[in-house]
N, C-alpha and C positions, 0 to 999 in steps of 0.2 A: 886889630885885636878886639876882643869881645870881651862886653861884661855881662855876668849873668847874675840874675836876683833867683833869692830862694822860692819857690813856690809849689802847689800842688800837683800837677802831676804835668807828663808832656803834650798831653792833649790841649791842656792850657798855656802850652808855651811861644810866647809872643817875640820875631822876630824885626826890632827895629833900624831899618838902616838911615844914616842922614851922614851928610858929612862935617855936619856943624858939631861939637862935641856937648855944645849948650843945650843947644835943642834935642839931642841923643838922651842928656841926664835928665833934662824937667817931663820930657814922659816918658822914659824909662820909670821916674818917680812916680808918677801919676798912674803907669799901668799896674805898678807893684803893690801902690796899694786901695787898687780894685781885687787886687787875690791874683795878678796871674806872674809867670815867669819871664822873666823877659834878659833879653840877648841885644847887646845894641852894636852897631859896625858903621864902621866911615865911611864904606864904600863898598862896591856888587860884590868881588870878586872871591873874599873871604864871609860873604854871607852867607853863597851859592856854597863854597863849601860847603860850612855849618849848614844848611838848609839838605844838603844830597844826603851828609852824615845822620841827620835826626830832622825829619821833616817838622817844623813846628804844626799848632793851630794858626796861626793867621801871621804873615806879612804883612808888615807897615813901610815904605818906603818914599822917600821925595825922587823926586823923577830925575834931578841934576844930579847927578853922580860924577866923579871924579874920573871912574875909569868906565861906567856903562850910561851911556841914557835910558831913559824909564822905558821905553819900547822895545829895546832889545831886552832889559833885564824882565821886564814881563814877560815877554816870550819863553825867557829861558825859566822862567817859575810855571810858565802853562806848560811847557815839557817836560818840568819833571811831576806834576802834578796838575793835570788842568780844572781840578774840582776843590785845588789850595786857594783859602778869599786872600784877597787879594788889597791893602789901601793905597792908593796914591795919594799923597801928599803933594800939592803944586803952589805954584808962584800963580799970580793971575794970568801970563801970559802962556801958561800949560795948559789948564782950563780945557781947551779943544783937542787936545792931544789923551786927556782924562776922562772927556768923554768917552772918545771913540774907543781906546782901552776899556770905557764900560762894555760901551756894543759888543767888545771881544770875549768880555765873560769876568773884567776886573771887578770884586765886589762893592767900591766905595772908591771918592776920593773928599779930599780936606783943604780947601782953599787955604793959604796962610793971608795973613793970621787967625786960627782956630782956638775955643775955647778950649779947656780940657774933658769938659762935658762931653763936647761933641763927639771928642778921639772916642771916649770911653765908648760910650752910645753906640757908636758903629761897630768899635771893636767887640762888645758883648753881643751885638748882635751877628756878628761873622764868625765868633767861638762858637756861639747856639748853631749856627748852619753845618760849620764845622767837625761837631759833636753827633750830631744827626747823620753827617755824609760818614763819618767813622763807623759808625753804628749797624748802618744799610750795610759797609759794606763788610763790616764783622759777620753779617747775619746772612751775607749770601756768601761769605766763607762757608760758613759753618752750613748752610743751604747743601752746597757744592758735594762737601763732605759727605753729609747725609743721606745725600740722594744717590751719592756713587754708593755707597756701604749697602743700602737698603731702601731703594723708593716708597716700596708699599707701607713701612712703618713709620716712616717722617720723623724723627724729634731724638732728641739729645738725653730726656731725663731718664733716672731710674727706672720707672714706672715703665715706659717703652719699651727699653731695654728688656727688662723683666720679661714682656708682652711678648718681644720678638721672638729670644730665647724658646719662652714654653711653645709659642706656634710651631715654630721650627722641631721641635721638640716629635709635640702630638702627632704633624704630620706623617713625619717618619712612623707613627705608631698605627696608623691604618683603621682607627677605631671611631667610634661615633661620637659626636661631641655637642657638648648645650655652649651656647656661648651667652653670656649675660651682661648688659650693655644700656646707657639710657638710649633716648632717642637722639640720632644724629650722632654716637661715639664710635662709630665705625665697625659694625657686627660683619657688612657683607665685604667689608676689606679682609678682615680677619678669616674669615669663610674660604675666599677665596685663594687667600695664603696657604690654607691648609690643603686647597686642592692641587695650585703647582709645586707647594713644597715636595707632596708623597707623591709615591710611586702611580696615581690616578690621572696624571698631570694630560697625558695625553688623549685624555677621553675627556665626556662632554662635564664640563659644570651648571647643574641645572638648577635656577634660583627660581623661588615660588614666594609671595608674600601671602601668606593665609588670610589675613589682613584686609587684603586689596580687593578681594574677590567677593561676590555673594554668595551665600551658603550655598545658595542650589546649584551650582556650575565650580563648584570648589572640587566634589568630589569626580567628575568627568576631568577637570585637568588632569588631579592628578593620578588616577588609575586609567583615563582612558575610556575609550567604549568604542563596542561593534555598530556598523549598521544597523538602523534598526530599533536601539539598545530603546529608545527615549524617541519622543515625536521629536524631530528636529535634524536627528540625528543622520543625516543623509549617507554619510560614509563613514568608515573606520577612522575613527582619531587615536593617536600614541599620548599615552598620557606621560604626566611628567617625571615619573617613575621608571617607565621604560625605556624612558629618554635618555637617564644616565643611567643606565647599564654597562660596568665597567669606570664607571666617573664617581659623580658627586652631585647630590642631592642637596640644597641648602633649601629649607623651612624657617626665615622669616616671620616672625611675629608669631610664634606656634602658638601663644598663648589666647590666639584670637582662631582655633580651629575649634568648631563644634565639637561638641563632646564626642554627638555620634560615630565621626569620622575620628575620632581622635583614636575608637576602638580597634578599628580597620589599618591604621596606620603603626599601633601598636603588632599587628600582626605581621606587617612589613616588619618592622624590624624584627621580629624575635626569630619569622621562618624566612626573613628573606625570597619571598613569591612575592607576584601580582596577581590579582583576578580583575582583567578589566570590566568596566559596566556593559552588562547582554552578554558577556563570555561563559563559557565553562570550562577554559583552557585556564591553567594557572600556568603562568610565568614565573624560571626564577630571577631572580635579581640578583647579582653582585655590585656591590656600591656603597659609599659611604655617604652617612646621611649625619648633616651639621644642621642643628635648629638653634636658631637664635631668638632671645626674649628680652623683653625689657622689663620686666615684672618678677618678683619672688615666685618660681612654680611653685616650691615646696608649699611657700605661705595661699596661692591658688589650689592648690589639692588640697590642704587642709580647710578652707573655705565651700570646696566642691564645685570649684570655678574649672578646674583640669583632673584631667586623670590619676590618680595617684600613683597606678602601674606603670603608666606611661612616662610620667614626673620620675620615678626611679631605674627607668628602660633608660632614659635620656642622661640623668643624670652620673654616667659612670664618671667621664671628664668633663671637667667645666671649666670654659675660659671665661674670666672674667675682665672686662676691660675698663682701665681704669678713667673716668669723663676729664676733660679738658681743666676745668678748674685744682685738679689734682696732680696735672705737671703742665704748670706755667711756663716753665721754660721750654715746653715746645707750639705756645701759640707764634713766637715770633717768625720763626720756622713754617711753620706749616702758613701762617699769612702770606708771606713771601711767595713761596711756590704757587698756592692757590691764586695770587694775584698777578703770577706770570702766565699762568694758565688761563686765567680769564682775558687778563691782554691780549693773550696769542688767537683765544679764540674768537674776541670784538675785536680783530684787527686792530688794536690800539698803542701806543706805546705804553711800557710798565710805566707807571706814575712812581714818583720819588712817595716815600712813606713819610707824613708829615710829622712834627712833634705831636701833636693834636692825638692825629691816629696811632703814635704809638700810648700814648698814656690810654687811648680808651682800650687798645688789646691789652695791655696790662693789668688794670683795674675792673675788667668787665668779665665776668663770672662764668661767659657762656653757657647758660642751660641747654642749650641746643646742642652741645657740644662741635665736633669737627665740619658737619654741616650747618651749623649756624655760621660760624666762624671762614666757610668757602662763601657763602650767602655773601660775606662783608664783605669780602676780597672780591666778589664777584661784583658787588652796587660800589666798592669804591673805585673799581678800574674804569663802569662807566661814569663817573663822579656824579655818584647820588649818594654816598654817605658821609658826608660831613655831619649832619643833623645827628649822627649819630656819637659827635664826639660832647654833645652837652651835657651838663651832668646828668644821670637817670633822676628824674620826676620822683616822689614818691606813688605809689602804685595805692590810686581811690581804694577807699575800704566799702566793700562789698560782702555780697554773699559768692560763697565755694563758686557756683553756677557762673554768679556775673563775673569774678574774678577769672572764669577760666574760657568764656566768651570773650574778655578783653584780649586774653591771650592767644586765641582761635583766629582772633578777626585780624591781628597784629601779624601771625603767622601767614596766614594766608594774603592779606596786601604785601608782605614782603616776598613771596613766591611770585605774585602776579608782577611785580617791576622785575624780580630776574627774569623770567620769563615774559615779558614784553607783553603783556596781557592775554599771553597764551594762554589758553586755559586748560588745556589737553597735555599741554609739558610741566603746567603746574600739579597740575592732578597725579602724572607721575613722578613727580619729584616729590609729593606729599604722600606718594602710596595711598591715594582715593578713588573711587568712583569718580568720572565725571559726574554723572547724575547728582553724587555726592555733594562735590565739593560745587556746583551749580549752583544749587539749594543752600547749601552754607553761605556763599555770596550776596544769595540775594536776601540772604537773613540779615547778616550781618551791614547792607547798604552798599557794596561796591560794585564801582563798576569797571570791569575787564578793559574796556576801550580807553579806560581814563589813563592807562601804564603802558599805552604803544606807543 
């Protein structure tokens, strides 16, 4: 028969077996009031019940038992749970048998005679483990779910949800679209949703970052040119317009296209033609064309940093998507995944998620949004981010410039250790020139071979 004390929830519920009825009460006493629940039994048989019926947080049990020894009844706790802690309680001459029960994955054992400190101590510490292994595995529930529903959108909160909805939406509607997004909040996921959602799905989807490119070779991608066109130009190149014909066009960073071209791309959309560079053949084009920005156009046109016609060609639909700090409840989520996927791809096992790193996804603001946030998943799976679960430093007061060179040089060492001092995969992963991001390095003092 069991006795049970009142307490807060069943996460915290402590199952004591002994066959001593003394020893059952002075910590049954002792655990009840640390704050937990607790169940106490004479023997294996009726604990195992109670334990299949409502699994507690942790088992405490002496090895002698009336009707099971501590070996079998452990065994029979690792099968119905082999991630339940586990204490042995022993006589001295258990001791070796308590051991080897560690070896097997038991969390703790308790020489008699023990203080009440000691019980306590281990026991808060096997609830803390216990609460953590719940947690993991609420979150690859909820992982499971998520990814079966809808991979591409990851997360559980409103905000998402919202996101999903309108994508699915637009797609269907076959129309051009601005999508507006910080850096790292997922513009060319979004893009790309709209391409397999609608009826375009089977044709090509063609990503350009305006961004990445230098002015002078901006406009040959994307219109193309003849033989001839430009010294260099040895043979006919498809530019990236002609490419999705019948698909989808995504524009990337529009806000960073030269005005010039900004005029000529205005004339794609209005007549739907090409004219490549050296031609006189105009092409027309069917296709849908997604630009994505991370900047206010409207407030760039009214600057005379963008087009203003262009800014209103663009803007009929606008997706806006909302950054990371804005629905918390899907960093757990999306860490989870990301850090199965960085496993999968350094060959590693997924690492358990510590208390540590979940309080820093909690607490940490991510400016970078969903690509910062793969960034961590990606340095904790090789475990290089611990450092990152300290508290944040306060950030030296500087001028605009040095405050935003802290955060350049920050950014860019944290691309060179994912990318193992690659610098060619940093570059794309940062949407830079090499030559670029070269020169930024050696501005900023780093060196590329110091992260392989």
């Amino acid at each position: 028969m069991s006795e049970t004390g009142a307490g807060p929830s069943s996460a915290e519920r402590v199952v004591f077996i002994d066959d001593e009825a003394e020893v059952c009460r002075a910590n049954r006493q002792s655990l009840e009031l640390d704050g937990y629940r607790v169940e106490t039994f004479g023997a294996a048989a009726p604990a195992l019940t109670a334990i299949l019926a409502d699994p507690p947080g942790l088992v405490i049990t002496d090895v002698r038992l009336p009707d099971l020894d501590g070996n079998a009844l452990f065994a029979r706790l690792r099968a119905i749970d082999p991630e339940l802690p586990v204490i042995l309680i022993t006589g001295h001459g258990d001791i070796r048998m308590a051991v080897a029960a560690m070896r097997d994955g038991a969390y703790d054992f308790l020489a008699k005679p023990y203080p009440a400190e000691a019980l306590l101590a281990s026991a808060r510490r096997a609830l803390d483990r216990r609460r953590l292994v719940l947690e993991n595995r609420r979150l690859r529930a909820r992982l499971d779910a998520a990814l079966e529903e809808d991979p591409a959108f990851l997360g559980v909160s409103p905000e998402i949800v919202r996101l999903r909805k309108l994508v699915r939406e637009v797609a269907q509607a076959d129309v051009d679209v601005l999508v507006f997004g910080e850096t790292g909040s997922g513009k060319e996921v979004v893009a790309s949703a709209l391409h397999r959602w609608g009826r375009r799905a089977k044709r090509n989807f063609v990503a350009m970052n305006c961004g990445a490119l230098p002015d002078s070779v901006v406009e040959s991608e994307l219109f193309g040119h003849e033989a001839g066109a430009f010294t260099g130009a040895l043979k006919r190149r498809v530019g990236r317009i002609e490419h999705a014909q019948g698909g989808t066009l995504f524009l990337d960073e529009i806000e960073s296209m030269p005005l010039g071209l900004q005029v000529k791309i205005l004339r794609v959309l209005q007549e739907r033609v090409v004219e490549p560079l050296g031609s006189n053949d105009i092409l027309p084009i069917d296709m849908r064309v997604v630009a994505a920005t991370k900047v206010d156009l409207g407030q760039a046109a009214a600057q005379g940093t963008f087009r203003d016609d262009l800014y209103h060609r663009l803007n009929v639909i606008t997706i806006a998507i909302p950054p990371l700090r804005d629905r918390r409840e899907d960093v757990m989520l999306l860490f989870q995944e990301f850090l199965r996927r960085a496993a999968a791809r350094f060959k590693r096992e997924v690492p358990a998620v510590s208390a540590h790193a979940m309080d820093h996804l909690r607490r940490h603001d991510w400016p970078g949004n969903v690509r910062e946030l793969g960034h961590f998943a990606e340095r904790y799976a090789l475990g290089l981010g611990q450092t990152d679960f300290s508290a944040p430093e306060p950030v030296a007061a500087g001028t605009l410039a040095e405050q935003v060179d802290r955060f350049e040089r920050g950014l860019i060492r944290e691309e060179l250790i994912v990318a193992a001092g690659d610098v060619r995969l940093a570059a794309e992963s940062l949407g830079t020139p090499r030559k670029t991001l070269y020169d930024k390095i050696a501005r900023h003092g780093l060196t590329p071979t110091d992260y392989r």
